[in-house]
C-alpha positions, -999 to +999 in steps of 0.1 A: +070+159+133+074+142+099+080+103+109+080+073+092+086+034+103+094+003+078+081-032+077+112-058+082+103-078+053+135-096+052+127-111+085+088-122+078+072-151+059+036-157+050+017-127+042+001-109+070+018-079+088+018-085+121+006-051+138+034-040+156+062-045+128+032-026+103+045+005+085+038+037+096+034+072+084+022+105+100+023+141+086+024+158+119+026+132+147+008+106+159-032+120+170-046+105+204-078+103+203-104+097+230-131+066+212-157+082+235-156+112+222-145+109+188-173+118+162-174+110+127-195+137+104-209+129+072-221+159+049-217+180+019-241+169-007-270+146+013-302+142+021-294+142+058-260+147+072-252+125+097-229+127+127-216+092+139-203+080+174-179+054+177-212+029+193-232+040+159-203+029+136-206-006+144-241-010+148-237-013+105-232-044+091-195-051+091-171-072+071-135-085+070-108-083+044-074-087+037-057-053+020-021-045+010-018-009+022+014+009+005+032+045+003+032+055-030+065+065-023+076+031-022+107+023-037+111+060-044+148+063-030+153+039-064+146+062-088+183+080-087+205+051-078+205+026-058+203+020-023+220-004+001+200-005+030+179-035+018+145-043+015+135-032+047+142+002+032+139-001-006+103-016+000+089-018+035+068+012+034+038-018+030+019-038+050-008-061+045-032-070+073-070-079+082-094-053+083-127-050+102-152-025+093-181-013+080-182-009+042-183+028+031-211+026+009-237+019+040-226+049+059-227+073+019-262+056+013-274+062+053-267+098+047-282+098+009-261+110-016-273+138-031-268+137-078-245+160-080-221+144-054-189+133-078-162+132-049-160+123-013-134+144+009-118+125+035-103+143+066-081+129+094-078+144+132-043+146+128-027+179+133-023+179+097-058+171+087-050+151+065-073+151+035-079+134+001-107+138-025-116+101-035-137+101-065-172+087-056-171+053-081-142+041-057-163+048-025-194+033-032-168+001-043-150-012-015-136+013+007-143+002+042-148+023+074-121+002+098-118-001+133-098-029+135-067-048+121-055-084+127-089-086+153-078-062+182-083-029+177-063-005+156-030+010+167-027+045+177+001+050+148-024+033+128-054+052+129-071+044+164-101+049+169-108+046+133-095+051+095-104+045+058-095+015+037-090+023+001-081-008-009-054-010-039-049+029-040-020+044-024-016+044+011-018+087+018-056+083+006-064+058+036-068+086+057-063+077+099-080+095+126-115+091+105-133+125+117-150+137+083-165+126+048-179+154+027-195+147-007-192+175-031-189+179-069-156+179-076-114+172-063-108+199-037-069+199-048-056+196-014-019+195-007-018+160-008-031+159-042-012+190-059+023+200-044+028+161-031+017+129-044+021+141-082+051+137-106+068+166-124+070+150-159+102+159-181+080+186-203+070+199-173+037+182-173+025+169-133+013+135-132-013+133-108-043+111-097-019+084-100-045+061-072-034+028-080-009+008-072+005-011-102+019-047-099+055-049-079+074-074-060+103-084-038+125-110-030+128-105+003+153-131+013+182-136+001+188-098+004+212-075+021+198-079+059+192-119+051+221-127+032+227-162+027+250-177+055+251-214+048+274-225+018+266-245-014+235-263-015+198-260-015+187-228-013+150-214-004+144-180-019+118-157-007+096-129-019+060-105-021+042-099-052+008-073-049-013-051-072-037-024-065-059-045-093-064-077-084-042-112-077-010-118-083-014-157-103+028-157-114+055-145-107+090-149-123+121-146-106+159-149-117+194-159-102+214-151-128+204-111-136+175-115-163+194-144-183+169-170-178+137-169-156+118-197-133+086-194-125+082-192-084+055-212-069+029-191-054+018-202-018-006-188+009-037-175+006-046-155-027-072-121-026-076-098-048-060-061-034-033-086-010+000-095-004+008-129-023+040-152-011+059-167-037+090-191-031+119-204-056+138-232-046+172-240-060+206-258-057+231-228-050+265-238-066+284-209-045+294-183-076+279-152-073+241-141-080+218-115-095+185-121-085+153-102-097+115-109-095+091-103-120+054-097-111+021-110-133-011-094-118-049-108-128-052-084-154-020-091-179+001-065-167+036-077-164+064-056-135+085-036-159+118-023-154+131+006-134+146+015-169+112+013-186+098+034-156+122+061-162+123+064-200+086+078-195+088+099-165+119+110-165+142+111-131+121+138-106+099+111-101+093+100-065+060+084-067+048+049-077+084+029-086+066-005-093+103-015-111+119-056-111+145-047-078+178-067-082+197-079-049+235-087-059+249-119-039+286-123-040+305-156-035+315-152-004 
């Protein structure tokens, strides 16, 4: 029961998801489970294992923060040609919303992490049980415990009672249906980590561990489900820009196919790990358009090309498409 739902970007502005237009994915449908009786274990290498009710979750102290979430297969119908079903499809398998919860650390450092505990095995109570090995630096960062989204509680599709927040790192990590966090002393090579969620290289070589999600954008309208209906004149045009490592401060974007670039005026609120609006306004003159955006994240890193992309991993690649997308908009 393999389903998957996609954000209408082309119809939002601003930069929080609202919950029922979020993303979703599930492995093997959607897991109902009863708050009351849910439990949330915590052993492997500790002092004292703990086992956690819903009630003794948010007795922690608990924080709020805005988080991109997104598939790593993003963008991964690009990779072979191109698609025209917009960017609904081509990139709406992201969301970006506020989270409630209690940071990971307290709940590692409750149980008391043993030396020799390197990795921290995350398991969902999904018919899949889902899993992911999450290497200890990154949950003792700022992985959160969540239990909400947007204030009200989370979604069933999204994880209800509770899930994990890995906050830049892609989306199959942020495991939903929280049931249990075992600490051990190294990857456990799950599915998700060996057979999916890895690239077969051209030499044959798998790409894998490949947590973070680099620096990508959108523009989200004009595109092909918000094609522009007026005729010459000013024109607003519309996009997201994100990075699993940090803020997005600039972002370039083009009307004419890569010829000459604007920068875009960034506008909203701006976190580190979060979706960041950008807007170009211009005088449209009727002929025919190429646009393309071009993200800058915090750290220098500049959005390459799909064509860059592929020249180093070849064309089985699936995973982690960060390329400049270009939306075609004929004169008429």
């Amino acid at each position: 029961v393999s389903s998957i739902n996609f954000t209408p970007l082309h119809d939002l502005d601003g930069t929080i998801t609202p919950n029922g237009l979020c993303f979703e994915r599930h492995h093997s449908g959607v897991a109902r489970v009863d708050p009351a009786q849910h439990r949330l274990m915590i052993h492997g290498f500790f002092d004292k294992p703990l086992v956690l009710t819903m009630e003794d979750l948010k007795r922690f102290p608990r924080q709020n923060h805005v988080y991109f979430l997104e598939c790593a297969a993003n963008s991964g119908m690009e990779w072979r040609g191109s698609q025209l079903n917009g960017c609904q499809f081509t990139h709406g398998m992201i969301h970006n919303v506020m989270y409630t919860g209690v940071p990971l650390r307290l709940g590692l450092e409750e149980a008391g992490i043993k030396p020799e505990g390197k990795w921290l095995l995350a398991e969902g109570a999904d018919a899949a049980a889902m899993t992911r090995s999450i290497p200890m630096e990154k949950a003792l960062d700022d992985c959160l415990v969540a239990f909400k989204m947007n204030g009200e509680a989370l979604r069933p599709e999204q994880g209800y009672p509770v899930r994990l927040v890995v906050p830049g790192w892609e989306g199959n990590m942020w495991v939903k249906w929280l049931r249990r966090l075992e600490v051990g002393d190294q990857p456990w090579h799950h599915r998700e980590e060996t057979s999916k969620y890895t690239d077969l290289l051209a030499d044959g070589v798998a790409r894998r561990f490949t947590w973070e999600m680099d620096a990508k954008s959108v523009i989200t309208s004009p595109s092909p489900q918000a094609p522009i209906t007026h005729g010459p004149g000013p024109t607003v045009l519309t996009g997201l820009a994100w990075s699993g490592r940090g803020t997005i401060p600039r972002v370039d974007v083009t009307i004419d196919g890569g010829i000459t670039w604007h920068e875009a005026r960034m506008d909203g609120p701006s976190t580190p790990k979060a979706l960041h609006r950008f807007y170009y306004d211009f005088e449209w003159d009727g002929k025919p358009l190429l646009l393309q955006s071009r993200a800058h994240d915090s750290t220098g890193y500049v959005q390459p090309t799909k064509n860059a992309l592929r020249a180093i991993r070849g064309e089985n690649s699936i995973y982690h498409n960060n390329g400049i997308q270009t939306w075609a908009v004929d004169a008429d």
